[in-house]
N, C-alpha and C positions, 0 to 999 in steps of 0.2 A: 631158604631161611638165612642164609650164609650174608647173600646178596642185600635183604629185608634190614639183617644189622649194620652189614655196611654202609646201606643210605641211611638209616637210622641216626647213627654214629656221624657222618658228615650231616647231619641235619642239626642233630647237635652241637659239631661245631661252626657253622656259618649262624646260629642264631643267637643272636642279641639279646643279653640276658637283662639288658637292661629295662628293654620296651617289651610290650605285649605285642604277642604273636596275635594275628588277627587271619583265621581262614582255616584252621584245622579245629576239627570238630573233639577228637581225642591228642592225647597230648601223642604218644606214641606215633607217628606217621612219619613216614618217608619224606624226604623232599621232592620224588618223583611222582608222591600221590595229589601232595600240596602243588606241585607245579599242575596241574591239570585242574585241582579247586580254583586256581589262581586265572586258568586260562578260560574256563567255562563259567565263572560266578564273579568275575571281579569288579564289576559294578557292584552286585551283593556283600562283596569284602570289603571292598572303600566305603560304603555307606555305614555297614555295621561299626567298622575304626573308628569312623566317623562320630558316629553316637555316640560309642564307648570311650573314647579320648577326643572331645571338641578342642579343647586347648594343649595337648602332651601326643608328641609322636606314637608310633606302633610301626609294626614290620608284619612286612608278607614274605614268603617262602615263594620265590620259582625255583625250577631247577640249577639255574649259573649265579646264584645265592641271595640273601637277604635285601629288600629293599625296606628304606626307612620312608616310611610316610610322614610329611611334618606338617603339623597343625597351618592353617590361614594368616594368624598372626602375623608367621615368618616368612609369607612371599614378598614384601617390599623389603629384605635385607637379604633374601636368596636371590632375587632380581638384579640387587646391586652387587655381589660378588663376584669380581673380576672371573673371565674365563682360563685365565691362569690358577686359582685357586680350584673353582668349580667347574670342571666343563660338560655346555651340553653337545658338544660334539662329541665326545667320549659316551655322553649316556647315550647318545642315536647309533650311535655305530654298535656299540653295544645291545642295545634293545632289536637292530635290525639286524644282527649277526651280519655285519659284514667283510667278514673271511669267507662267508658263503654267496655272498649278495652284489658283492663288488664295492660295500656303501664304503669299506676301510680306508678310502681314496680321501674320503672327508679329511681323515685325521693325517695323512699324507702329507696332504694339498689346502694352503687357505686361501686360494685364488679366486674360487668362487665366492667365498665370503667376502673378499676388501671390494669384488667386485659387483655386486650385490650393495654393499654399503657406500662405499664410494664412487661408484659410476652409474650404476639403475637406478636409487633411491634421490640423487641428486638432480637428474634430468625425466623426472618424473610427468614434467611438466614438457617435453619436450617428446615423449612418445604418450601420451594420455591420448592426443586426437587419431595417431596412429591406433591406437587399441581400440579406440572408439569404432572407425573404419570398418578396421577384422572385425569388430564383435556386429557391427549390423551389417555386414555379408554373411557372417557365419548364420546370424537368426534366420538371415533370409535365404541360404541355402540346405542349413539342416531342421528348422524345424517347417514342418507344414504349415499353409495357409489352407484351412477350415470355414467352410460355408455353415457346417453343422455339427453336434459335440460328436468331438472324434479323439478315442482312447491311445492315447501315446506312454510311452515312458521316458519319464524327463530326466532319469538319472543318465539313461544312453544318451540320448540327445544332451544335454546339458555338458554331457561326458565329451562330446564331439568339440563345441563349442570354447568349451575351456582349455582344451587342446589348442584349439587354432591361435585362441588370444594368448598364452603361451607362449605359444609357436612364434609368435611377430615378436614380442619381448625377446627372443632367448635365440632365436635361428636367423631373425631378418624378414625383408617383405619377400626375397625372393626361394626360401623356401617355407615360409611358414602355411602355406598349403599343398604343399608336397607329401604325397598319400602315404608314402613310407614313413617317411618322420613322425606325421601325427599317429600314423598306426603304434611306431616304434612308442612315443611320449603315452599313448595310451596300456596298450597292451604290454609293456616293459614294466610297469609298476604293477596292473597284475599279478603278474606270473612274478614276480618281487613281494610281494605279499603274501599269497599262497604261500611259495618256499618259507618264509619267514615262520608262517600261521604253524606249517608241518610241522617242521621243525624243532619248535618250539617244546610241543606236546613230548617229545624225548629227551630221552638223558643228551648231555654235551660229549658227551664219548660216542654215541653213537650219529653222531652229525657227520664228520668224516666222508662215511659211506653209505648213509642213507641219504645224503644230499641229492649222489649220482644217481640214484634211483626214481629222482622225483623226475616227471616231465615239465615243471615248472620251472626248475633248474634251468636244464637245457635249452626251454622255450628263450628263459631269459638272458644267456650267453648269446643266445641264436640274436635276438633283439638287440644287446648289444654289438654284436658282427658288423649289426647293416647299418651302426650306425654312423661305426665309424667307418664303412664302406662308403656310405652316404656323404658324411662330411670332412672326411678323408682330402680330396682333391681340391675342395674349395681354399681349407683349413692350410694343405701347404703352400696352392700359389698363394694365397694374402701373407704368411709367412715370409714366403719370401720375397713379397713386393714388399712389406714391415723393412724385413732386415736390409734390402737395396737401399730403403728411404725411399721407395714410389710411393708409398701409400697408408697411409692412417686413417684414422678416424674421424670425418669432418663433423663437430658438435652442430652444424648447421642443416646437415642432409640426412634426410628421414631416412634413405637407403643406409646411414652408417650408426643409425641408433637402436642398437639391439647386442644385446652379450656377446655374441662368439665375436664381433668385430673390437670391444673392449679386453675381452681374453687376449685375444693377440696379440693387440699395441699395448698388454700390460703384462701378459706372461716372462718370466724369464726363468733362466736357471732347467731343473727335470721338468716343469708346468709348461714349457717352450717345447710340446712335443705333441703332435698329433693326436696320436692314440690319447692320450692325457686329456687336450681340449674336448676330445670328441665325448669321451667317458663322462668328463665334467659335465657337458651339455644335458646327456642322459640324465644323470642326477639330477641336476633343477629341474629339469622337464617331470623326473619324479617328485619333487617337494609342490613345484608349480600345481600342476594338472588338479590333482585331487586336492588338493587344500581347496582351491576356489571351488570346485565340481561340491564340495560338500556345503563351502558356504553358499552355494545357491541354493544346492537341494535343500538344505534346512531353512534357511528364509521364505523360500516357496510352502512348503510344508506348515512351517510356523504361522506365517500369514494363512494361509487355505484352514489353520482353526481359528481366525480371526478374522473373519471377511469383512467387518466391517471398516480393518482400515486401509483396503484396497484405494475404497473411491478419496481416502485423504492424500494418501501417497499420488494416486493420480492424479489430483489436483494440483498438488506440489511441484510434480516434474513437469505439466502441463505448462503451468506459471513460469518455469525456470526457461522452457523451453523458447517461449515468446521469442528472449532477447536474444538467441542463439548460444550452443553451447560452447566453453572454454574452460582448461583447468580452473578456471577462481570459481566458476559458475557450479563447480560439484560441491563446493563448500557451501550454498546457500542450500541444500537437501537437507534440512535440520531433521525434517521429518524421516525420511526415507537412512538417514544417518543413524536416529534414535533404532527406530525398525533393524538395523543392524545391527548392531551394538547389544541389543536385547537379546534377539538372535542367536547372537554368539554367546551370550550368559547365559539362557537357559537351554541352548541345543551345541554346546563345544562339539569339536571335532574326535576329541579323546578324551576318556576316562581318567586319565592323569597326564598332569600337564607339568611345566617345572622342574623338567628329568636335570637331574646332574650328576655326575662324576667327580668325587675330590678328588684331586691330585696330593692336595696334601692337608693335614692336619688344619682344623679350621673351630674357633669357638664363635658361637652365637651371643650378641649381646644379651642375650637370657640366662645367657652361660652353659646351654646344648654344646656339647662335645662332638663334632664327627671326627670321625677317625681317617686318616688317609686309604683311596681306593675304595670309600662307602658309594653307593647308589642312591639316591636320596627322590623323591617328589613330592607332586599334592595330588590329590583328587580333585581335581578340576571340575569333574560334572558335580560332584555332590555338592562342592564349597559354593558353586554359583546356583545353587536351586533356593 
């Protein structure tokens, strides 16, 4: 009973008396009861919000405190606030516990992000035929050739595939099919999710020590060990051929276009350390892998209840196909573009999408108030149904 008032009482004061509470059925409840409505119904909770406030915020109750849900309106002027005001590196590391996770490296380190923005996104055009490459050896090594209909699972398979294309992006040609690495980029997010999922379902006091008890945990240290065992050696000699001056990054050679060869020739300062680069690597390979594995899987899916626009798409790439492919030539898939894009509107990857962290005090040109240190998003699946 003692206990029941105490969460009672902190439930009262993390909630916003401004906005409607959306997910508890009586008003009396824990924030540990709510946290478990939140974690087992909350597609059901963003939609009812949703109803019930189309245009005006609401809040939900997890256990590590209130999140503000804010109306559609307001995604093009939460888009545009600077990451110094709003950050979603704050709300990831946050939503993925990473004090438990390892993700806290994010908020550490913005290495991989300037690298990501300014070195992958800019020679996009210059490893596109590379990916191309990996992705029809990967088809043609992991999934089967079929004389007759035969029952597979294309999220494991799909699962393998988006590993490898990955892997050439983020590791290089020369271990981007190295069995360790992709097991490590598969299986590390995993066992990274699990822990997450547990977790979760408990109070924040008792993470600590239920953490060590997970085997997920462990799994996932273990994962990261071999990873930087794995890229450990490579990672100091090109270090130290970098700092000699033997060796950089040629924009011309498909061998030096992939991330950990850009980390290097850009790290410096604590980011200029092994263990660092190698952890970094982990991470993308988690944001990487499963982001694409789901935009396939839901494309597939989406299209297989619309068969009929199978035979247009394959006309399209057929057509594109003739004059041989080249990064300009993906932009003439108008079709297969639409089919995308669709895709991702009615099958998102997450239930809420738009996570940010104030840092500080912030008004909405509507004149919404947030408060510094709020958690803020949107319902992403509901808004685009």
């Amino acid at each position: 009973m003692f206990y029941y008032l105490y969460e009672l009482a902190l439930t009262r004061a993390i909630t916003k008396k401004s906005y409607q509470l959306v997910g508890s059925p009586v008003q009396l409840l824990p924030k540990s009861i709510l946290n478990l409505i939140y974690a087992f119904r909350c597609s059901h909770v963003m939609k009812t919000g949703l109803s019930q406030n189309p245009t005006k915020p609401f809040q939900v109750i997890r256990d590590d405190g209130s999140i503000l849900v804010l109306p559609p309106d307001l995604l093009e002027e939460l888009s545009s606030i600077p990451g110094q005001i709003a950050s979603p590196n704050e709300a990831l590391e946050h939503d993925l516990l990473g004090p438990y996770t390892g993700l806290n490296l994010i908020i550490e380190s913005r290495l991989h992000h300037s690298i990501v923005q300014r070195k992958l996104t800019p020679r996009l055009s210059l490893l596109t035929p590379e990916l191309e490459k990996e992705l029809v050896s990967a088809v043609e090594d992991i999934i089967p050739s079929c004389d007759d209909w035969t029952e597979v699972k294309m999220y494991q398979l799909l699962g393998k595939v988006s590993a490898r294309m990955a892997a050439r992006a983020l590791v290089g040609p020369s271990l981007c099919r190295n069995k360790v690495w992709l097991d490590i980029s598969v299986n590390y997010t995993e066992d990274h999710f699990y822990t997450i999922v547990i977790l979760r379902l408990f109070p924040g006091w008792m993470r600590p020590v239920l953490c060590y008890l997970l085997p997920f945990y462990w799994k996932g240290k273990y994962h990261m060990r071999k990873a930087k065992n794995l890229l450990g050696p490579k990672l100091t000699e090109l270090i130290r051929q970098n700092d000699a001056g033997q060796w950089s990054p040629d924009n011309k050679k498909k061998e030096d276009a992939h991330v950990l060869a850009w980390m290097i020739d850009t790290a410096k300062g604590d980011d200029r350390n092994v263990d660092t680069l190698a952890h970094l690597e982990v991470l993308l390979a988690l944001a990487s892998v499963y982001t694409t594995l789901l935009r396939m899987v839901n494309v597939l899916y989406d299209l297989t209840a619309k068969p009929e626009y199978f035979a247009l798409l394959e006309q399209e790439i057929k057509t594109e196909a003739k004059n041989g492919w080249s990064p300009s030539s993906y932009a003439n898939l108008h079709k297969l573009d639409s089919v995308l894009r669709e895709s991702q509107r009615i099958s998102p990857p997450t239930t809420l999408g738009m996570k940010r962290k104030f840092k500080t005090n912030y008004t909405f040109a509507n004149g919404l108030h947030i408060p510094k240190d709020s958690y803020v998003c949107m319902p992403t699946h509901q808004s685009c149904q």
